[in-house]
C-alpha positions as YAML, in Angstrom:
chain: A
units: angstrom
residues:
- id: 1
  name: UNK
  ca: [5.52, 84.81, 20.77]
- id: 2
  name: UNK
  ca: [4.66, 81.21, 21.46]
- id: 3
  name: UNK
  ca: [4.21, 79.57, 18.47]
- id: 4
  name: UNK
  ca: [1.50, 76.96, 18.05]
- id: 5
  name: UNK
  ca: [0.26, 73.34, 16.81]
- id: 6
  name: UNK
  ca: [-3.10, 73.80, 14.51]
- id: 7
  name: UNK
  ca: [-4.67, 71.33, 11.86]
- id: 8
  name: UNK
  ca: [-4.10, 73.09, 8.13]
- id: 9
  name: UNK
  ca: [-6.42, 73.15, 5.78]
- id: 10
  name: UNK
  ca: [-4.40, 74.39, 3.09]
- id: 11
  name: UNK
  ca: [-2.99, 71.21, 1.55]
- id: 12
  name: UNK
  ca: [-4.05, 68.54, 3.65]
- id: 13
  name: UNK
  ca: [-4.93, 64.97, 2.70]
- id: 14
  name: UNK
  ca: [-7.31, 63.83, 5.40]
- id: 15
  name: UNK
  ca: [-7.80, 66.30, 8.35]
- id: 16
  name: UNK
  ca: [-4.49, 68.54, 8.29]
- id: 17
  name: UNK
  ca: [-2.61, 66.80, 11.13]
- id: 18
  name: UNK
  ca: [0.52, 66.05, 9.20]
- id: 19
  name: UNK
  ca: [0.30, 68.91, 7.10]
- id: 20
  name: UNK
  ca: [0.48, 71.08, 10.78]
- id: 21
  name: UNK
  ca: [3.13, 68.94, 12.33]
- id: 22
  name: UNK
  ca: [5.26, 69.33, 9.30]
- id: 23
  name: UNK
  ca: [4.35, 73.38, 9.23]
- id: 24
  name: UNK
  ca: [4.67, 73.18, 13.48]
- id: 25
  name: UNK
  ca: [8.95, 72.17, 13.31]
- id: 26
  name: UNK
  ca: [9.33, 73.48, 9.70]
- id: 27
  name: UNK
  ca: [10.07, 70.15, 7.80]
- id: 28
  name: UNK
  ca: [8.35, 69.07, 4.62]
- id: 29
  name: UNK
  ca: [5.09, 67.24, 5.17]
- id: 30
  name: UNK
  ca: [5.59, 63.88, 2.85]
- id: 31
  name: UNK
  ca: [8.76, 63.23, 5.90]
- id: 32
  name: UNK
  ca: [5.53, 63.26, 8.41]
- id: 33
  name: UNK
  ca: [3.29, 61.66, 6.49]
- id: 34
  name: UNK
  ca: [6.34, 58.72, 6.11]
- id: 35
  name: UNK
  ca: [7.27, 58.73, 9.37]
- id: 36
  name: UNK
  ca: [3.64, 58.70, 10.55]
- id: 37
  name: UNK
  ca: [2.94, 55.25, 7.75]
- id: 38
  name: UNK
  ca: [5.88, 53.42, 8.86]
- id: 39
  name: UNK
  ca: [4.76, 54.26, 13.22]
- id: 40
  name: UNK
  ca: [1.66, 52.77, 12.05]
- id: 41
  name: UNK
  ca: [2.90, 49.80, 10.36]
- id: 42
  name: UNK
  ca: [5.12, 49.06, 13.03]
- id: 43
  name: UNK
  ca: [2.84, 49.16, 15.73]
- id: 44
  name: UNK
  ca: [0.58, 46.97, 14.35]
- id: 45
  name: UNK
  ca: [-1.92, 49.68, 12.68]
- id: 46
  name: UNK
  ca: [-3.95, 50.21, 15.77]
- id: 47
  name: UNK
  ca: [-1.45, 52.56, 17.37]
- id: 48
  name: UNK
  ca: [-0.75, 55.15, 14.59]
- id: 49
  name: UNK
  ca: [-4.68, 54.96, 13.44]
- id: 50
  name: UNK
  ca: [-5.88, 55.78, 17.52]
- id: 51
  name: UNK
  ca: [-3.11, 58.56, 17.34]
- id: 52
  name: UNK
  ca: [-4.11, 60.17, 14.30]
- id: 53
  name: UNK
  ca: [-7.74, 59.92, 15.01]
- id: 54
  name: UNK
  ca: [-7.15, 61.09, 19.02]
- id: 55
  name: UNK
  ca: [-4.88, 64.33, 17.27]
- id: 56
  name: UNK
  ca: [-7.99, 64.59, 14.90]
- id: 57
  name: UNK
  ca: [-9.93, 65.74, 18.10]
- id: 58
  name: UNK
  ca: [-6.97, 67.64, 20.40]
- id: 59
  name: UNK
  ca: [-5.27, 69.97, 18.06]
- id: 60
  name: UNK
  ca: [-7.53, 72.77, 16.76]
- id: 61
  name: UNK
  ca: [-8.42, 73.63, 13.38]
- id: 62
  name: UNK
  ca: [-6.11, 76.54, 12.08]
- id: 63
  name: UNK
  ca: [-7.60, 79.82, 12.86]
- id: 64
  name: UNK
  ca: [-9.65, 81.35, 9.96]
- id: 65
  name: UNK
  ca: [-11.17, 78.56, 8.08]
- id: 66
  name: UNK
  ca: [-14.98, 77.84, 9.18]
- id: 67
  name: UNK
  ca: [-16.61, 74.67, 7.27]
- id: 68
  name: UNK
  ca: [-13.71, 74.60, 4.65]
- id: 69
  name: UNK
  ca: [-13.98, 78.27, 3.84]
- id: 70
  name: UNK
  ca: [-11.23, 80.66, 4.73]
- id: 71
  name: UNK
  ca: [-12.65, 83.42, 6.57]
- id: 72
  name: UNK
  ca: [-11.05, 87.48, 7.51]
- id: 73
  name: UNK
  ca: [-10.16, 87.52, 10.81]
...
């Protein structure tokens, strides 16, 4: 079973993308969300902030939540 990248709902802080990374290769999310602040500072800002934003549209919302609300498959 190929295992995939989704945005999670369940204890995100903006839109879930760290949250799913971290869940995606099984680390704990505040290592993403460090990594992800010091990218950004590093580059400037405008890199890590067009990232995050172009991941915000490209990796799907995790299955089973519709406007927020977790939903029975």
């Amino acid at each position: 079973m190929v295992k995939k990248l989704y945005r999670v709902e369940n204890g995100k802080k903006l839109s879930g993308v760290c949250m799913g990374l971290a869940e995606y290769i099984n680390i704990d999310v505040t290592i993403i969300r460090l990594i992800w602040a010091l990218f950004t500072i590093f580059t400037g800002f405008f890199m890590g902030i067009v990232l995050y934003i172009a991941c915000v549209f490209i990796i799907p919302e995790e299955p089973g939540y519709i406007d927020g609300q977790y939903t029975e498959k």
